[in-house]
KOLVO-748946 format. One line per 8 residues: number of its first residue (from 1); their letters; for each residue x, y, z of C-alpha. Coordinates in nm, 2 decimals, padded with zeros to 4 digits, always signed. Each point is the difference from the previous one (the first is absolute). Last residue first. Layout:
NUM	A	X/Y/Z  ...
END
This chain:
601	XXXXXXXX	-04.12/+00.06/-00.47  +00.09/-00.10/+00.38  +00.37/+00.06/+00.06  +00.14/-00.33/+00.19  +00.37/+00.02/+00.19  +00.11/-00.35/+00.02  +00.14/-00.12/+00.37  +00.37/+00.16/+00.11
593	XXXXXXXX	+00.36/+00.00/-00.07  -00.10/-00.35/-00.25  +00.36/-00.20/-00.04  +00.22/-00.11/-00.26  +00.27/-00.25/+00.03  +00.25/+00.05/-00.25  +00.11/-00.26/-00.19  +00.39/-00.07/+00.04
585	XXXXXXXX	+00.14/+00.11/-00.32  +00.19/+00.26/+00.13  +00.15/-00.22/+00.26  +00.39/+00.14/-00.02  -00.15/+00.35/-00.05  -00.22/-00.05/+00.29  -00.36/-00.09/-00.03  -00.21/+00.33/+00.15
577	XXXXXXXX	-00.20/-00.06/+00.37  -00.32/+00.14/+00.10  -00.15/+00.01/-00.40  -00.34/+00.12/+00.08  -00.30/+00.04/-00.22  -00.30/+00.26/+00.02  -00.35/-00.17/-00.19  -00.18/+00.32/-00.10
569	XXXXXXXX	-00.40/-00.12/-00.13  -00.15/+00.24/-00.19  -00.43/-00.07/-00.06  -00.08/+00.04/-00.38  -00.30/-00.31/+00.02  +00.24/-00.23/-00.21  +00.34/+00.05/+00.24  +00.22/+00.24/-00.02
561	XXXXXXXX	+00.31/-00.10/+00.18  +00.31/+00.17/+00.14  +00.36/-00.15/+00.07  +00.20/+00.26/+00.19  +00.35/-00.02/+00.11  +00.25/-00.04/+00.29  +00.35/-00.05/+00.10  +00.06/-00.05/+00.35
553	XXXXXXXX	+00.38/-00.06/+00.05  +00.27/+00.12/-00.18  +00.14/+00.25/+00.29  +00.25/+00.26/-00.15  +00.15/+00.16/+00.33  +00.10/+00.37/-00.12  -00.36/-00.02/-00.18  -00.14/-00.06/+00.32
545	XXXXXXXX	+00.10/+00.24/+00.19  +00.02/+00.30/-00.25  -00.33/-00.10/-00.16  -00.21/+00.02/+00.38  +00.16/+00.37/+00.07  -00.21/+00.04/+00.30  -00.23/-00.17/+00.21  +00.09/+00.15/+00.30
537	XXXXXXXX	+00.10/-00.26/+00.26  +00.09/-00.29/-00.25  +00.13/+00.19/-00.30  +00.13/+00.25/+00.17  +00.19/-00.23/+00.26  +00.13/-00.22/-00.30  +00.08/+00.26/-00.19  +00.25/+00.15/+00.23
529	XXXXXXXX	+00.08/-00.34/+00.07  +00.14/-00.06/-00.34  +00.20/+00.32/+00.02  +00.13/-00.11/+00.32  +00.13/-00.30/-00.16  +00.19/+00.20/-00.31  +00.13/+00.24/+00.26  +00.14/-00.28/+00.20
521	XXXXXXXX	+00.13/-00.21/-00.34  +00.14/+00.39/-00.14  +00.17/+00.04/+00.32  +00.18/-00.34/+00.05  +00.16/+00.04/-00.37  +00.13/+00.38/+00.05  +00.20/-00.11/+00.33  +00.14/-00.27/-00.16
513	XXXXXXXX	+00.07/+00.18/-00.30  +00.14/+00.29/+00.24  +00.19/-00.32/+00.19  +00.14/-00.10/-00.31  +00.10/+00.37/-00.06  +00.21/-00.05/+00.32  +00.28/-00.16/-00.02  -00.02/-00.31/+00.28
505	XXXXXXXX	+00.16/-00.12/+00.26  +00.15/+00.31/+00.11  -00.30/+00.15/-00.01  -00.17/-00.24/+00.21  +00.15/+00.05/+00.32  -00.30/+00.08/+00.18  +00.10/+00.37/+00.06  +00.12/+00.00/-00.34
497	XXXXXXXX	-00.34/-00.01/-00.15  -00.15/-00.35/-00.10  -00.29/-00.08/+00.18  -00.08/+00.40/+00.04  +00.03/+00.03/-00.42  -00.29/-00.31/+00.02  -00.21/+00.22/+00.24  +00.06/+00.32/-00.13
489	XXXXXXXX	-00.11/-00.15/-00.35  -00.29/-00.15/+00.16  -00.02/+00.30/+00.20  -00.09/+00.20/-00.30  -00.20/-00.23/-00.18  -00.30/-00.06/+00.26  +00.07/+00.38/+00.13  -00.10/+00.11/-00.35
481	XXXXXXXX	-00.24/-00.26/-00.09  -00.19/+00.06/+00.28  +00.03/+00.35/+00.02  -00.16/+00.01/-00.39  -00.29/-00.27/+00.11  -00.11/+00.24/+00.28  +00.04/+00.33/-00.25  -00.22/-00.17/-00.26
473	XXXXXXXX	-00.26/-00.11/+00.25  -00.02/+00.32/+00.20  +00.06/+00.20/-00.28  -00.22/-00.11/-00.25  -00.28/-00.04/+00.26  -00.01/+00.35/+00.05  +00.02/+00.04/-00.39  -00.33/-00.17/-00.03
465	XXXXXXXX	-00.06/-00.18/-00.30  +00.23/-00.29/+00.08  +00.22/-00.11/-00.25  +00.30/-00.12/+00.26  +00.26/-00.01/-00.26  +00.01/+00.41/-00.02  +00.09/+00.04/+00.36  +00.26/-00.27/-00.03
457	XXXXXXXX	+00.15/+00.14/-00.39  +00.00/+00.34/+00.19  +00.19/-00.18/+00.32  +00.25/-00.14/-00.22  +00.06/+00.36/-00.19  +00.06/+00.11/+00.33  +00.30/-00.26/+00.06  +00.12/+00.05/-00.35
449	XXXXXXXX	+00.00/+00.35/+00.01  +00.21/-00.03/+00.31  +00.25/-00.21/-00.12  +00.05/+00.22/-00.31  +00.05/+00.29/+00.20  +00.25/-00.17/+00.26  +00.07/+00.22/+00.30  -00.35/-00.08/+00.18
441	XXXXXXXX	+00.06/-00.38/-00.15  +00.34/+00.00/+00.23  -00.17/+00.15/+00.28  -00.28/-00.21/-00.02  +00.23/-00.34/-00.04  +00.18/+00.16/+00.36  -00.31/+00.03/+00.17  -00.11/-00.33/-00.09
433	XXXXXXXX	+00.35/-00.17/+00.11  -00.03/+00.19/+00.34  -00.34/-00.17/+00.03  +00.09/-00.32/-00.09  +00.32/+00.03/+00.24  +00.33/+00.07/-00.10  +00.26/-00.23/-00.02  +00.15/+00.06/-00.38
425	XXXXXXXX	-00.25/+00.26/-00.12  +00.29/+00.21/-00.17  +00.23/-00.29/-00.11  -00.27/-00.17/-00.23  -00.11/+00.36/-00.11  +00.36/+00.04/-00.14  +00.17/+00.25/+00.20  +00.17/+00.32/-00.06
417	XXXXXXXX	-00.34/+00.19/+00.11  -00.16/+00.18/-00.33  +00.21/-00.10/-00.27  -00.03/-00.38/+00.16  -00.32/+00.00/+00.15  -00.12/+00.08/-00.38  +00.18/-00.27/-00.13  -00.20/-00.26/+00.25
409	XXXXXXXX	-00.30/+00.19/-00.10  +00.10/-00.09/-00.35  +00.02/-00.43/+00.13  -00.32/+00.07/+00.20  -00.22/+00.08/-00.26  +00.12/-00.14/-00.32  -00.01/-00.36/+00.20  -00.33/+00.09/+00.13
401	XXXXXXXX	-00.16/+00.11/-00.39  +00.17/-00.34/-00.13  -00.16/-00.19/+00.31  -00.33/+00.15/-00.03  +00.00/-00.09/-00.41  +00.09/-00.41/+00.05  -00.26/+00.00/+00.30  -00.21/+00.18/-00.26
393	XXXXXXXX	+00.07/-00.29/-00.28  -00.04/-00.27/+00.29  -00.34/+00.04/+00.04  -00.08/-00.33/+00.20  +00.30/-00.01/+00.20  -00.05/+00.34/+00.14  -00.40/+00.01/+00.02  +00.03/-00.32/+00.26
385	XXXXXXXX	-00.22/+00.18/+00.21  -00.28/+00.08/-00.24  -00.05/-00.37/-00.02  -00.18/+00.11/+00.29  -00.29/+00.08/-00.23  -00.12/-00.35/-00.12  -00.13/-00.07/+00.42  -00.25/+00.32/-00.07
377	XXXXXXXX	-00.14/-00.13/-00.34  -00.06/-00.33/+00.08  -00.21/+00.17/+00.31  -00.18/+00.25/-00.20  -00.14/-00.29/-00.26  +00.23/+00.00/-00.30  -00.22/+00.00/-00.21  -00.28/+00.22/+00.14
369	XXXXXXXX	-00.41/-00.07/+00.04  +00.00/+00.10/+00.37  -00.12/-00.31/+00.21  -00.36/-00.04/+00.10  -00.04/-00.35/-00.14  -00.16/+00.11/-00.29  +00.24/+00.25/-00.10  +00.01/+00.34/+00.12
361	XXXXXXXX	+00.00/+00.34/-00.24  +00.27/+00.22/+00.07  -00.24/+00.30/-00.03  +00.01/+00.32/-00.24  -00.18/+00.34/+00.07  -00.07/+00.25/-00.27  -00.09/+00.33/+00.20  -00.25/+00.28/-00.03
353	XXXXXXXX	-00.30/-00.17/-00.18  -00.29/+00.27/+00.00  -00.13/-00.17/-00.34  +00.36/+00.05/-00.17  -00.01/+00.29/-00.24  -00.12/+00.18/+00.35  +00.23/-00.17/+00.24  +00.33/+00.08/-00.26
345	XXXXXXXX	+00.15/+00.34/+00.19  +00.21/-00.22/+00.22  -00.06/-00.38/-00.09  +00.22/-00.14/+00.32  +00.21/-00.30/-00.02  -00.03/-00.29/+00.25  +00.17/-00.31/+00.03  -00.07/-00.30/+00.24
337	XXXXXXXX	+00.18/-00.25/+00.12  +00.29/+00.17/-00.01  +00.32/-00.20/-00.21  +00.34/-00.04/+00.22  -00.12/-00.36/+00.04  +00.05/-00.11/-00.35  +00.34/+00.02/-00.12  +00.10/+00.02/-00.36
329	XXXXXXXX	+00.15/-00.31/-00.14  +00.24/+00.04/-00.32  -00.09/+00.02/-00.35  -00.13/-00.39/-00.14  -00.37/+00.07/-00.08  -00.11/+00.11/+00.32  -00.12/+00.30/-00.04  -00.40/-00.08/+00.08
321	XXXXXXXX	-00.20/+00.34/+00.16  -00.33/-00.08/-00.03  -00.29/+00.26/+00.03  -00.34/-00.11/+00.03  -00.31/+00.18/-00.01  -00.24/-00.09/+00.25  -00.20/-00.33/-00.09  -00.31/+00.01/-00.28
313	XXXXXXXX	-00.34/-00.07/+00.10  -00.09/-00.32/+00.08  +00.15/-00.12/+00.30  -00.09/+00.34/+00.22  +00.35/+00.17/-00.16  -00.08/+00.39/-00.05  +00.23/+00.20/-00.27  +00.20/+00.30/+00.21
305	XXXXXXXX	+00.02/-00.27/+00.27  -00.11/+00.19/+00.37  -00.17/+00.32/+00.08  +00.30/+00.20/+00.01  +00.17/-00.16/-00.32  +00.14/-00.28/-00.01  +00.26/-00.13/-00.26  +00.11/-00.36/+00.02
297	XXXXXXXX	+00.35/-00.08/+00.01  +00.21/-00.34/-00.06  +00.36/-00.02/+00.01  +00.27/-00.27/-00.13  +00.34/+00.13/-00.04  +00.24/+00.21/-00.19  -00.11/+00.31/+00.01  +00.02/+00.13/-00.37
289	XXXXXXXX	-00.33/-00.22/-00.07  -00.35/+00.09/-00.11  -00.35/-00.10/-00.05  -00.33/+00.14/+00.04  -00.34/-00.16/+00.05  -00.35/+00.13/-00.06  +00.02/+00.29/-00.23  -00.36/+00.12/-00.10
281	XXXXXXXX	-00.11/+00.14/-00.31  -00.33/+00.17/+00.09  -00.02/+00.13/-00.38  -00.08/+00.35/+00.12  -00.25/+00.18/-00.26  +00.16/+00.29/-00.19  -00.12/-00.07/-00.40  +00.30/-00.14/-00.07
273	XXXXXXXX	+00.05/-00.27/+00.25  +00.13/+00.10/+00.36  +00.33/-00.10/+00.19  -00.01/+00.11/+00.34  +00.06/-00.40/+00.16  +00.32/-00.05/-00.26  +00.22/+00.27/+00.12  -00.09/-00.08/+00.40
265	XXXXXXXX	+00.31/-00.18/+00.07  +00.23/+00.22/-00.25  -00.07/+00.30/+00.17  +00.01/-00.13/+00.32  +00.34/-00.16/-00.06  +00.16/+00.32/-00.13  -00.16/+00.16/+00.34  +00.15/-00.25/+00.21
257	XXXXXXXX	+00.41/-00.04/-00.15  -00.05/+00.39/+00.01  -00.11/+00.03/+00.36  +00.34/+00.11/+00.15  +00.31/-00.08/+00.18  -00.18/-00.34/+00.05  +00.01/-00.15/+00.35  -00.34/-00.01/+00.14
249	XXXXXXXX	-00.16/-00.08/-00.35  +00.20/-00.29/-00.06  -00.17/-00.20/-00.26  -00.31/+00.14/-00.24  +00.25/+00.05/-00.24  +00.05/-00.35/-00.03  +00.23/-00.04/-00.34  -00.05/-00.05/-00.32
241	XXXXXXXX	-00.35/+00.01/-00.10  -00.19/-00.35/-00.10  -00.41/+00.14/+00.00  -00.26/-00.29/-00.02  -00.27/+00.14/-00.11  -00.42/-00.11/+00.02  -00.23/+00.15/-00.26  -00.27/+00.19/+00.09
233	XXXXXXXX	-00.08/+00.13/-00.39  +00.15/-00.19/-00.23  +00.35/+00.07/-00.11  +00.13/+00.06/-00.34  -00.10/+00.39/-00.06  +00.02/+00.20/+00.37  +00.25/-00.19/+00.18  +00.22/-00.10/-00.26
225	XXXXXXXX	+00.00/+00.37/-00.12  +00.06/+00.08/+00.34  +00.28/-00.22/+00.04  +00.19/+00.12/-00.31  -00.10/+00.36/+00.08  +00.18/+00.00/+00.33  +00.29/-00.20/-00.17  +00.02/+00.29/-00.25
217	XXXXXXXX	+00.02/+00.24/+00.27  +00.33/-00.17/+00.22  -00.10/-00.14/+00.33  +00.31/+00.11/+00.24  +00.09/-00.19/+00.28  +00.36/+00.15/-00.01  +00.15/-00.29/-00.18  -00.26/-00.12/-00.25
209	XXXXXXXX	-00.33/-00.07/+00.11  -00.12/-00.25/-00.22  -00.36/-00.13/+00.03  -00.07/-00.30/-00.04  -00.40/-00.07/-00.12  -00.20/-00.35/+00.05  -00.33/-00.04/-00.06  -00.27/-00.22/+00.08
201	XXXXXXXX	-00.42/-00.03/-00.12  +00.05/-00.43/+00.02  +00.31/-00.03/-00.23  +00.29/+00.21/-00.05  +00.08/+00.34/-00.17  +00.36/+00.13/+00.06  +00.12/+00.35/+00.04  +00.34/+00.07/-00.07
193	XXXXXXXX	+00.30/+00.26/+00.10  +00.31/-00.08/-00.11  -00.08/+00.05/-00.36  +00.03/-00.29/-00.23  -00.12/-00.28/+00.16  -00.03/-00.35/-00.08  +00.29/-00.18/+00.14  +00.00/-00.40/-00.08
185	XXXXXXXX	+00.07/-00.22/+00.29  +00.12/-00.39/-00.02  +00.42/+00.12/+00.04  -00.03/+00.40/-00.11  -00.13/+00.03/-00.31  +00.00/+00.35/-00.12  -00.31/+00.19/-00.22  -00.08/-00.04/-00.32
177	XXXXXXXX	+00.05/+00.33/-00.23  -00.26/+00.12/-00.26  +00.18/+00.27/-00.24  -00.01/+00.39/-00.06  +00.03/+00.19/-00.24  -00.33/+00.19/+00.08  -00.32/-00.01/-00.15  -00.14/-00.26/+00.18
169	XXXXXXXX	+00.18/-00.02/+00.36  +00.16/-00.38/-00.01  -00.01/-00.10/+00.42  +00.36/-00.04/+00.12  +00.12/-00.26/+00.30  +00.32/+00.07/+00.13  -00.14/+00.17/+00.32  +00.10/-00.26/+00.28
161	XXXXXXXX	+00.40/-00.04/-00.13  +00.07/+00.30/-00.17  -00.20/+00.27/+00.20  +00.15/-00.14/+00.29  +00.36/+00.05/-00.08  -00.11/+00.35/-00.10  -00.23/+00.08/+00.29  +00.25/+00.32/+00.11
153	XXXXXXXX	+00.28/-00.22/+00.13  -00.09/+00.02/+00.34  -00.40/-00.05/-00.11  +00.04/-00.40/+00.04  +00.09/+00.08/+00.36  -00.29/+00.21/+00.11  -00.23/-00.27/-00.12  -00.12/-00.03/-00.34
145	XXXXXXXX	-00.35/-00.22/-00.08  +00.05/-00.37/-00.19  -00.28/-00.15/-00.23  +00.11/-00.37/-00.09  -00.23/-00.25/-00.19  -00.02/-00.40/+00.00  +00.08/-00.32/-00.15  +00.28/+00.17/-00.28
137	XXXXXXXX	+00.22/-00.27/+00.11  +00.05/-00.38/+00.03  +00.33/-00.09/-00.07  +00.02/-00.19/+00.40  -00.26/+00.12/+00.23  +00.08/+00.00/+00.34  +00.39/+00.05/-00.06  +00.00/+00.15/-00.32
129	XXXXXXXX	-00.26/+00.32/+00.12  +00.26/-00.01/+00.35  +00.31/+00.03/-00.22  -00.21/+00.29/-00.23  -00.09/+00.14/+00.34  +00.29/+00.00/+00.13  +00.20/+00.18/-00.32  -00.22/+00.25/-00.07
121	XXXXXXXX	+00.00/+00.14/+00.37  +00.29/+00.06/+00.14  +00.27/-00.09/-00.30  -00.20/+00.10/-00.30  -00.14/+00.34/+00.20  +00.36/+00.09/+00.12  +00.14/+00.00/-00.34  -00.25/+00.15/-00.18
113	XXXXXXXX	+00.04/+00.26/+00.33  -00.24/+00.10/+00.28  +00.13/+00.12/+00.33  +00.02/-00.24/+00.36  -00.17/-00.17/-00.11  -00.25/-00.12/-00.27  -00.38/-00.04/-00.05  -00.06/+00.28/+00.25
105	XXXXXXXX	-00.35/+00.03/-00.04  -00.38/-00.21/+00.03  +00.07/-00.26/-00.29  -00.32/-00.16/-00.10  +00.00/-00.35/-00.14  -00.30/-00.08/-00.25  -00.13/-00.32/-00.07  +00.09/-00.06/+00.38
97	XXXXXXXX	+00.10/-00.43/+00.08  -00.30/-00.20/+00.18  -00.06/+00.02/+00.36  -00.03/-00.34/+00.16  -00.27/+00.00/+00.26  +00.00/-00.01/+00.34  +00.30/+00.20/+00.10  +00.19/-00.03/+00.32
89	XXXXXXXX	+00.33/-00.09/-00.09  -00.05/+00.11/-00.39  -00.11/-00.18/-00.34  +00.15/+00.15/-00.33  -00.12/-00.09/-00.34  +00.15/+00.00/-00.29  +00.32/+00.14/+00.13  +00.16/+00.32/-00.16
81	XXXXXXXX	-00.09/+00.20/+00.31  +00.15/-00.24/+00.22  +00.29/-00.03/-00.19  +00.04/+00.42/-00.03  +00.02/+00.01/+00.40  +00.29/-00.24/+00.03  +00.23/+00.16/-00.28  -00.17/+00.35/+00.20
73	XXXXXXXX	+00.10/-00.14/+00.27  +00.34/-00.14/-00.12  +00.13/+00.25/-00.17  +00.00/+00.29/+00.20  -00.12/+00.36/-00.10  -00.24/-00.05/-00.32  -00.32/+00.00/+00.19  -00.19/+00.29/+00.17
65	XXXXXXXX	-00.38/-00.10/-00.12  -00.20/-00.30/-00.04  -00.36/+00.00/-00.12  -00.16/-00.35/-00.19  -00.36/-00.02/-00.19  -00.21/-00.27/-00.02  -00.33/-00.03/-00.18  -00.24/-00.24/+00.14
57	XXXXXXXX	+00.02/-00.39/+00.04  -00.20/-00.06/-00.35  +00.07/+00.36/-00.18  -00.17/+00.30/+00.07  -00.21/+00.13/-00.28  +00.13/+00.35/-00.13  +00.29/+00.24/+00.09  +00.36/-00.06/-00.02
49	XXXXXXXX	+00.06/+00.27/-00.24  +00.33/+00.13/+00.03  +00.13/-00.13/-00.35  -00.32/+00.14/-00.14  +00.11/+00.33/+00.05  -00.31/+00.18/+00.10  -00.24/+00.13/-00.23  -00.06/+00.30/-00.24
41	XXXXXXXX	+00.19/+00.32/+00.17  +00.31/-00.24/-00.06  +00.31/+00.04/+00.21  +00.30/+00.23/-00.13  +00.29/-00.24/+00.02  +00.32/+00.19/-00.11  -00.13/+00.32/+00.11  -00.11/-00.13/+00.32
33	XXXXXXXX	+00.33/-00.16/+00.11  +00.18/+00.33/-00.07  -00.23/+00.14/+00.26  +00.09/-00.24/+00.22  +00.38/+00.00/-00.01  -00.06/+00.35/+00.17  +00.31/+00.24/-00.20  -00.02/+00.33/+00.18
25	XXXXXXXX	-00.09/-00.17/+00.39  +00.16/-00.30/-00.02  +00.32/+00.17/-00.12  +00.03/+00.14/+00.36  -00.13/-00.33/+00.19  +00.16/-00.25/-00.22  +00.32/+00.23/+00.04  +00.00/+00.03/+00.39
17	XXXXXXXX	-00.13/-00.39/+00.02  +00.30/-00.13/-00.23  +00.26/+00.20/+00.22  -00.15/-00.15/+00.34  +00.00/-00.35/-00.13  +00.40/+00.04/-00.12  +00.09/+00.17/+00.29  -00.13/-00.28/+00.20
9	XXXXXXXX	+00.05/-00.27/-00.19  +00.39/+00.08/+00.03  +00.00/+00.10/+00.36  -00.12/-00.31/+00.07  -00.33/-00.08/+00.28  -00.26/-00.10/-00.28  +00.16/-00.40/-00.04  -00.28/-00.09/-00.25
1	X	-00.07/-00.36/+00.05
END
């Protein structure tokens, strides 16, 4: 899996967001997309029509998102979407294979590439489409929606492996173009945005977001026009967005990831048909991935469900977050049960409503509907501890900063005092030593730029919205590292000063490196428990603790069901363990996180 904690991924990431983001907004990938593939004002593309009778057994459909990171799960979860049929731990019923497979985002990682798209995510699933079904291929149809990390490179890598397929415009040189085959799935699309029709009065529209959570116009139009010309009036949606915007009200700098999402959410339920009346669209169940785990919401409003459930009418809307295609595991037990954002200004365009309210829903034996449950979650974090040995690359980059550090402070206690800096601390006391490496960093403008700019890049880590916060947190986690590294050095230069007769024994730029090496493992390890504590007692920065320790454990997708009367079935699936690289072929064992989800017609 993606080792995120290297200097070199991590310049190169950060550089590939700051362009996609600038040159994102003068040359939007989607626009282009448009031009080249102007949709029909006559009928739907007829490659996205899934409509009609139901087949014997219903109509299946498959949704997996963030995949593409390590082999093996998503080698492990692409088998068990190219099976036949699959039958899960706790299932019964064997669920037959998805005509169509739905990508939710993030199809590769850590940024896309033709390279880096054949080797995470082409590759396994054409090994997995051989495995389970030999040369069979073409069997079923792939729609895939951008994440944040497909849009790095400005959607170009994307654009030429989902979009490839061309639709003949009469009148204009162009030609008909099939789309890619990717192992036993054929991609369809040729926007990345799509709306698909399927049976029993259902629809399914993705919506791409780009980067910044921005809905570009022509998309807007797309959807409308869907909305308003193809779709019968009170049809059902199923709405694939990108990420859960509806997530992490209490901590989000601001209410953009929220508002983006409300937009979107309720797009399809104020369409009306030409001559003005409301076509009472109604969006039932949403999907999404980016957090990598399992979650179920409902959405409440004050009175309870926003859409009744008394066994016959429909159930609360549903939004399921499902990331777990093969990125790493996201904790679970830093999530608030419930999540509240306020509709300021909106009550009277709403019918009075003033918030949008979302639930962990429960399952039916009274557990939280999460994978992993709260408690799997919690023990997975203290692999926090070990962050040292399990991120080598920053340990690697601490140690080079350390050793830069203390062997030119060293030269600077030379011009300044005669002495090296080995000589000059030689028997004092930890807090003689401190005062001695502040006077030295006091007279050493570099040093000291370095030491504040630490404590910025502290302040700044800490992401809170409040700046109190910022600098109690940040400024904490900066003296700890400070302290933690300086008298590790003192500490190590102490062991070996002249006063102990070490300097005799040995030269001392060894005992710098020495010095240097210990540092960077105690400030690597108090790093990890800086997130470990945040994590754990304040919920915070959830990616940067578990992407530093790369669990490849509960995978997850969706297998949903129409059946002949147009009632939605969801069927969520578990993979709890993934086959090792040495056992790759191993089956996996899949699982059911929780009993079927039914959506009455």
């Amino acid at each position: 899996m993606t080792r995120w904690y290297t200097p070199k991924l991590g310049l190169r990431t950060g550089v590939r967001v700051v362009l996609s983001s600038v040159f994102g907004n003068f040359a939007d990938r989607r626009t282009i997309m448009a031009l080249e593939s102007p949709a029909s004002d006559a009928a739907l593309d007829p490659a996205m029509d899934y409509g009609g009778v139901v087949p014997e057994g219903g109509f299946w459909l498959d949704y997996m998102s963030d995949t593409g990171d390590g082999y093996d799960a998503t080698f492990a979860m692409a088998r068990m979407l190219a099976q036949e049929g699959l039958t899960p731990a706790g299932s019964e019923e064997a669920l037959k294979q998805g005509r169509v497979l739905v990508l939710g985002g993030d199809e590769v990682y850590p940024d896309p590439s033709k390279d880096e798209y054949q080797r995470r995510f082409i590759d396994p699933f054409e090994a997995a489409s051989r495995t389970e079904r030999g040369a069979e291929t073409g069997g079923a149809d792939m729609y895939a929606l951008p994440g944040n990390h497909d849009w790095y490179d400005g959607l170009i890598a994307f654009g030429h492996l989902f979009c490839r397929r061309r639709i003949k415009v009469p009148g204009q040189a162009t030609v008909s173009r099939p789309g890619r085959r990717i192992g036993f799935w054929n991609t369809q699309q040729t926007r990345s945005y799509f709306a698909l029709k399927l049976p029993g009065n259902w629809w399914l529209w993705a919506v791409d977001s780009q980067l910044a959570g921005y809905v570009d116009q022509a998309q807007v139009e797309y959807f409308a026009h869907v909305g308003r010309h193809w779709m019968d009036a009170g049809s059902n949606v199923v709405l694939a967005v990108s990420s859960p915007g509806w997530v992490g009200a209490a901590q989000a700098l601001d209410q953009k990831a929220f508002l983006q999402f409300d937009y979107v959410s309720t797009l399809a339920e104020r369409i009306k048909d030409p001559e003005g009346n409301p076509k009472d669209h109604r969006v039932r169940l949403i999907l999404t991935g980016d957090h990598h785990h399992y979650v179920r919401y409902e959405e409440r409003g004050p009175e309870g469900p926003v859409q009744s459930d008394d066994g016959q009418a429909p159930r609360p809307r549903t939004l399921i977050v499902a990331g777990g295609g093969g990125a790493f595991l996201h904790p679970t037990h830093h999530l608030d049960p419930v999540e509240r954002h306020p509709l300021e200004g909106k009550a009277e365009e709403r019918n009075g409503l003033t918030e949008r309210q979302f639930r962990i829903a429960h399952k039916a034996n009274g557990a939280e509907a999460l994978y992993p449950s709260r408690d799997d979650s919690r023990a997975l974090t203290k692999n926090n501890l070990a962050f040292a040995f399990l991120n080598p690359g920053m340990t690697t980059t601490l140690f080079g900063i350390y050793l830069f550090f203390i062997w030119t402070l060293s030269l600077w206690s030379e011009a300044l005092h005669g002495q090296t800096l080995l000589a000059l601390i030689a028997g004092q006391s930890w807090w003689s030593a401190l005062c001695t490496y502040a006077g030295l960093i006091t007279h050493a403008p570099t040093h000291l730029l370095a030491v504040l700019g630490s404590f910025a890049a502290y302040y700044t880590f800490t992401g809170a919205a409040r700046w109190r916060v910022r600098w109690i947190a940040g400024g904490l986690h900066w003296l700890a590292q400070t302290l933690g590294a300086l008298l590790t050095g003192w500490g190590v230069l102490q062991l070996f000063s002249p006063a102990q007769g070490g300097a005799a024994a040995f030269p001392e730029f060894p005992i710098v490196v020495l010095g240097a090496a210990c540092a960077a493992l105690v400030s690597a390890t108090l790093f990890g428990l800086y997130l470990w504590i945040m994590l754990n007692v304040f919920g915070r920065h959830y990616n940067e603790a578990f992407s530093s320790i790369r669990i490849d454990q509960f995978r997850n997708f969706l297998r949903l069901k129409i059946d002949g009367n147009g009632g939605l079935t969801v069927y969520p699936i578990g993979l709890r363990e993934v086959p090792r690289s040495d056992d790759a072929y191993r089956a996996p064992k899949p699982e059911m996180i929780e009993p079927p989800i039914h959506f009455a017609p």
